[in-house]
C-alpha positions in Angstrom: -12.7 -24.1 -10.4 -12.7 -22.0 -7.2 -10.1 -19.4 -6.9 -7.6 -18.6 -4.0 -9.0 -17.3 -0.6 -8.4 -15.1 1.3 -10.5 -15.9 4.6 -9.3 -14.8 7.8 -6.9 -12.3 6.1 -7.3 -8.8 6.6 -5.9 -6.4 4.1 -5.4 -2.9 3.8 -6.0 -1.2 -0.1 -4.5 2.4 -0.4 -6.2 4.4 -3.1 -8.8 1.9 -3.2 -12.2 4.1 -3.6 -11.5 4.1 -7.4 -9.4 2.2 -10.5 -7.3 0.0 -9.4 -7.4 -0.1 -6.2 -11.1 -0.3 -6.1 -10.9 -3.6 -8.1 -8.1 -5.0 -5.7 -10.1 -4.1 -2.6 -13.5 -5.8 -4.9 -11.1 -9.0 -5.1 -9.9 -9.8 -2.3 -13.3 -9.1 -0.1 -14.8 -11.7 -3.2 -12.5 -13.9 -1.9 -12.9 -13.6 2.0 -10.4 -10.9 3.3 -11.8 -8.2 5.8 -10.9 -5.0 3.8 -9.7 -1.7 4.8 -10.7 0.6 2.2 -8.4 3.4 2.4 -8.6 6.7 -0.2 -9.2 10.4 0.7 -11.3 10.8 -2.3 -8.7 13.2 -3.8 -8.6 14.8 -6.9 -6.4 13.3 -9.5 -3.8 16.1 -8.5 -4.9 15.5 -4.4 -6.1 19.1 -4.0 -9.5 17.7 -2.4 -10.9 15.6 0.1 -14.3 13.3 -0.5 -15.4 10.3 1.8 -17.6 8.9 -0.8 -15.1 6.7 -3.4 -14.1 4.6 0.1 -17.3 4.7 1.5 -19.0 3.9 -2.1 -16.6 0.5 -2.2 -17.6 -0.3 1.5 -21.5 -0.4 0.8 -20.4 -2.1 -2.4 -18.6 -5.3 -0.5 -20.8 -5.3 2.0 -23.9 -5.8 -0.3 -22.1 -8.5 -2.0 -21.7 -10.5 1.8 -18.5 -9.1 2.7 -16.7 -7.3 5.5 -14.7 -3.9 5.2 -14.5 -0.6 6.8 -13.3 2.6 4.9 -10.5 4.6 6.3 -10.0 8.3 4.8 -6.2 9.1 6.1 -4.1 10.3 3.8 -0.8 8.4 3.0 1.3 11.3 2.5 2.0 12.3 6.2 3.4 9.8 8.7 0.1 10.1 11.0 -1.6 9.2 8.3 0.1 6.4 7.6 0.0 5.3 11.0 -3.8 5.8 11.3 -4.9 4.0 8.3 -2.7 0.5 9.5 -4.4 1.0 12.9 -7.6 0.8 11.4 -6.7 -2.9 10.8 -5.5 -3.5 13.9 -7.5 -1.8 15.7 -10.8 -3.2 14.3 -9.9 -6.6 13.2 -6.7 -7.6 15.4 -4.1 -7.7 12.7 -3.1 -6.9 9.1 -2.2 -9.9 6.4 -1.7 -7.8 3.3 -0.4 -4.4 2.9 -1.3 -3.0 -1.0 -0.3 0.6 -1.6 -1.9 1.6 -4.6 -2.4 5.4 -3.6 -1.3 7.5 -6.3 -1.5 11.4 -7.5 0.1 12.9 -10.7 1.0 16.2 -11.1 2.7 16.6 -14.6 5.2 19.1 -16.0 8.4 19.0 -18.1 11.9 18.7 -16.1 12.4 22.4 -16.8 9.5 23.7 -15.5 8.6 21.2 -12.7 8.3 23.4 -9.6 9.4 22.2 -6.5 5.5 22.3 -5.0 4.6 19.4 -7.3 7.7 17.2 -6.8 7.1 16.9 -3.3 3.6 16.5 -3.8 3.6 13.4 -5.6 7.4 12.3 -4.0 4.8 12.3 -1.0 2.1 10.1 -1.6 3.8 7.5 -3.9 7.3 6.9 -2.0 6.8 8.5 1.1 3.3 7.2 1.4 4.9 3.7 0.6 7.1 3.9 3.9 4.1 5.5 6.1 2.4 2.9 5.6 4.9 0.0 5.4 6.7 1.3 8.9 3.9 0.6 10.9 2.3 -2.8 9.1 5.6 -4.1 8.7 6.8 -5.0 12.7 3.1 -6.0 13.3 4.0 -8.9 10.1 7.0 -10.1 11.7 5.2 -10.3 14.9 2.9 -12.5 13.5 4.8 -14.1 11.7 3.5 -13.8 8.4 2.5 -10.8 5.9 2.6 -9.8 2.1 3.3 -6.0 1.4 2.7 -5.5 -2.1 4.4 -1.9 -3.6 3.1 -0.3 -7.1 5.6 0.9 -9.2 5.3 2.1 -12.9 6.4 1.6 -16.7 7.8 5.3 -16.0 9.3 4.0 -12.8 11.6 1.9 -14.9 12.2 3.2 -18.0 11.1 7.3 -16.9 8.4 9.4 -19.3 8.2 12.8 -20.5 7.0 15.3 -17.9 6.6 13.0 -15.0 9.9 13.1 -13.3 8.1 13.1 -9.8 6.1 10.2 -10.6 9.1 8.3 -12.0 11.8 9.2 -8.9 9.1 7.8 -6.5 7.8 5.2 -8.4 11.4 3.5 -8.9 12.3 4.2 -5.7 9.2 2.4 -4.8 11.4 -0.9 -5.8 14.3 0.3 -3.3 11.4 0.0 -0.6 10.1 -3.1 -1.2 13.8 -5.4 -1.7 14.3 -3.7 1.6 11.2 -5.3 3.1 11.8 -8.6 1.3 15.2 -9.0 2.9 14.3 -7.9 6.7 10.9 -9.9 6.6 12.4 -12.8 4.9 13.4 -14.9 8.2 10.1 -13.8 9.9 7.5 -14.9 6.6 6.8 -11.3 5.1 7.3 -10.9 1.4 7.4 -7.8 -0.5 6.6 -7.5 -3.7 6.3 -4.2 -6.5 3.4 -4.8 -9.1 4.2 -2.6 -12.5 0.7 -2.5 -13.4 -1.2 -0.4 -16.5 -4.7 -0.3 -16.7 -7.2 2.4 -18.1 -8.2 4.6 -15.0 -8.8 8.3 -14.0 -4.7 8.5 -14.4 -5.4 8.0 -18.6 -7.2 11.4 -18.8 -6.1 13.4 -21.8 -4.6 10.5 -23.4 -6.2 8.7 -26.4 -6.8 5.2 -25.3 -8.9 4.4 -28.2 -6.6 2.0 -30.0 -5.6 0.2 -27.1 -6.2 -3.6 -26.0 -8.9 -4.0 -23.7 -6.6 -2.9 -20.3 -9.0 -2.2 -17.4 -8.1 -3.1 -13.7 -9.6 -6.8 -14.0 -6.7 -7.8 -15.8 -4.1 -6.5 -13.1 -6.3 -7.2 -10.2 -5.6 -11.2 -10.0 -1.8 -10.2 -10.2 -2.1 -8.5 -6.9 -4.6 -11.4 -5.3 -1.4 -13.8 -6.2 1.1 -11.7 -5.0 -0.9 -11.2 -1.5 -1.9 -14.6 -1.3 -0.4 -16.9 1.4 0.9 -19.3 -2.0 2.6 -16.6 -3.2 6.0 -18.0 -4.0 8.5 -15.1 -4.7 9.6 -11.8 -2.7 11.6 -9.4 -3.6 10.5 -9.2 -7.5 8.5 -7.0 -9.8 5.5 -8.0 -11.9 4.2 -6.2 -14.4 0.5 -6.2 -15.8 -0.4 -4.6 -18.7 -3.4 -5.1 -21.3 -3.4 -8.9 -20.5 0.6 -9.5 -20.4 2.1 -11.0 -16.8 5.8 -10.4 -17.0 8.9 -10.0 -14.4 10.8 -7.4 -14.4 14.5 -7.5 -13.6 17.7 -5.7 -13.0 20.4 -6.8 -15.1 24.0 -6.4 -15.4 26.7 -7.1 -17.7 29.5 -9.3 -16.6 32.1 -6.1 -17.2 35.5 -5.4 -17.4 38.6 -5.7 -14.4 41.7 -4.0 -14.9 43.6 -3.6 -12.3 43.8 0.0 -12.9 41.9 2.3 -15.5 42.8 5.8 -17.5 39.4 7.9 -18.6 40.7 6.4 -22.5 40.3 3.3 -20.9 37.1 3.1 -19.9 35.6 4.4 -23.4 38.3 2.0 -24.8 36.7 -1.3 -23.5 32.7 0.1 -23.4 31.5 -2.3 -26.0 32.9 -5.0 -24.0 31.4 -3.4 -21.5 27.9 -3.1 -22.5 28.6 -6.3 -24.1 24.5 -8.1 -23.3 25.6 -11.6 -24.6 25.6 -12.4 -21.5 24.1 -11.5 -18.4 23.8 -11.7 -14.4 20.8 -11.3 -12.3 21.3 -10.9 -8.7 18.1 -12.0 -7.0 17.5 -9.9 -4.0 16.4 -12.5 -1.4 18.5 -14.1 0.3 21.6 -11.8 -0.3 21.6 -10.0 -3.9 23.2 -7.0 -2.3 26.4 -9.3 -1.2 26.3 -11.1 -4.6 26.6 -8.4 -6.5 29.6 -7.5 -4.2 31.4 -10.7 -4.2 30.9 -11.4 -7.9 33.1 -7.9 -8.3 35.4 -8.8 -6.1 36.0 -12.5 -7.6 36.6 -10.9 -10.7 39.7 -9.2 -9.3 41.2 -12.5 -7.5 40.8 -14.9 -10.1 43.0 -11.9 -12.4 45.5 -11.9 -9.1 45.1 -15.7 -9.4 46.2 -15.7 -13.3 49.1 -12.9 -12.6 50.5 -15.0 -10.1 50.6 -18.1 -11.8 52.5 -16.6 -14.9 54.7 -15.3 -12.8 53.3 -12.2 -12.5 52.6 -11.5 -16.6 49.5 -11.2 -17.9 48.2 -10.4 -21.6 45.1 -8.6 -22.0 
């Protein structure tokens, strides 16, 4: 059975001269799509700069009887970003799919974290999210169509020891892309976040030698989907890890209304609170952002509802 194509589509991989990004850019070139390569060739902690991991996945999609071009901006700067999306419209006439898999990692505990290294990585995982997004993102809705597709992290999510630079930009990452989703919804862009784990350069130092086979070729199809034309959702987070294809959510309790609260309150009711028995998802596209404010605020009129139709007495 033949998989998806991609022909006609051009796509732009950042960070895709090695791991993960080089077995996205490998994919979708397979499968038609005119590729821009995109990766400095920086160290894993981007203190240097070397052509070859872009040009090296070039040669390699061209033997194969594919088309791509390798672009060596770097993500964290807006010229950068700017450069690297003009490289797609500039030698092919538009861009399809937008996957920013660029990534550094610069670790350090929360105490000693200097300032240098936050930025550092804040830089080429967030900000380089936006550098590139801002300029691909008008030339989607112009065309009418697009798939951005964001990489956040398990330590995104749920945070990690000594990475809190990696974990601020990789959630807000997620802020990004429901962003996206809900502006390019009426003009057929979806944006997506991929939570992916594989075993890459980014696994030095850790023992990987118990772990499930995890290499990029099991994440890789995961991104083809989610910048495929048939892709079916926006606005949600897929992870890929070792095999496992899950979504990823943001929950909430129902809660608590009172009409008016003391500190003793609030710790008062927390297990009803934090009560999970139930739960409420509020899916981003078409309006999570007024759902979520409407559901609070039906929970106050249907207790003004009850108050005024027991004549103004009401029993907790």
């Amino acid at each position: 059975m033949s998989d998806l194509r991609f022909d006609d589509r051009v796509a732009v991989v950042t960070g895709g001269g090695r791991g993960l990004g080089r077995a996205y850019a490998l994919l979708l070139a397979g499968q038609g799509a005119k590729v821009v390569v995109n990766d400095p060739g920086g160290s894993l902690t981007g203190d240097s700069d070397d052509a070859s991991p872009a040009d090296d996945v070039v040669r390699e999609i061209t033997a194969a009887g594919g088309e791509a071009v390798a672009n060596t901006d770097s993500v964290a700067t807006p010229e950068g970003g700017k450069a690297i999306i003009a490289t797609a419209l500039e030698r092919y006439g538009r861009i399809d799919v937008l996957v920013h898999n660029a990534g550094i990692v610069r670790r350090a505990s929360l105490k000693e974290m200097t300032y240098d290294d936050f930025e550092a990585v804040v830089d080429v995982h967030l900000r380089g999210a936006f550098h590139v997004v801002r300029p691909a993102f008008p030339a989607m809705c112009d065309a009418g169509y697009g798939r951005i597709v964001l990489t956040s992290s398990i330590g995104g999510l749920y945070g990690n020891h000594e990475v809190a630079n990696y974990a601020v930009a990789k959630a807000g990452v997620i802020g990004l892309s429901n962003v996206a989703a809900m502006e390019g919804a009426a003009h057929g862009v979806k944006s997506n976040v991929i939570v992916p784990a594989a075993v890459t350069r980014m696994a030095q130092g850790i023992d990987t030698s118990a772990y499930p086979p995890m290499g990029p070729e099991l994440v890789a199809p995961v991104v083809g989907w989610l910048g495929h034309e048939s892709c079916s959702i926006t606005g949600e987070i897929l992870v890929a890890l070792a095999g496992r294809v899950a979504r990823a959510v943001v929950t909430e309790t129902p809660g608590v209304y009172r009409p008016s609260w003391s500190i003793s309150d609030v710790g008062e009711h927390m297990s009803a609170i934090r009560d999970m028995s139930e739960t409420v998802v509020f899916p981003v596209v078409p309006d999570g952002h007024g759902e979520h404010i409407r559901y609070s605020f039906g929970m106050a009129r249907q207790t003004a509802d009850a108050t005024r139709e027991t004549g103004g007495v009401l029993h907790a």
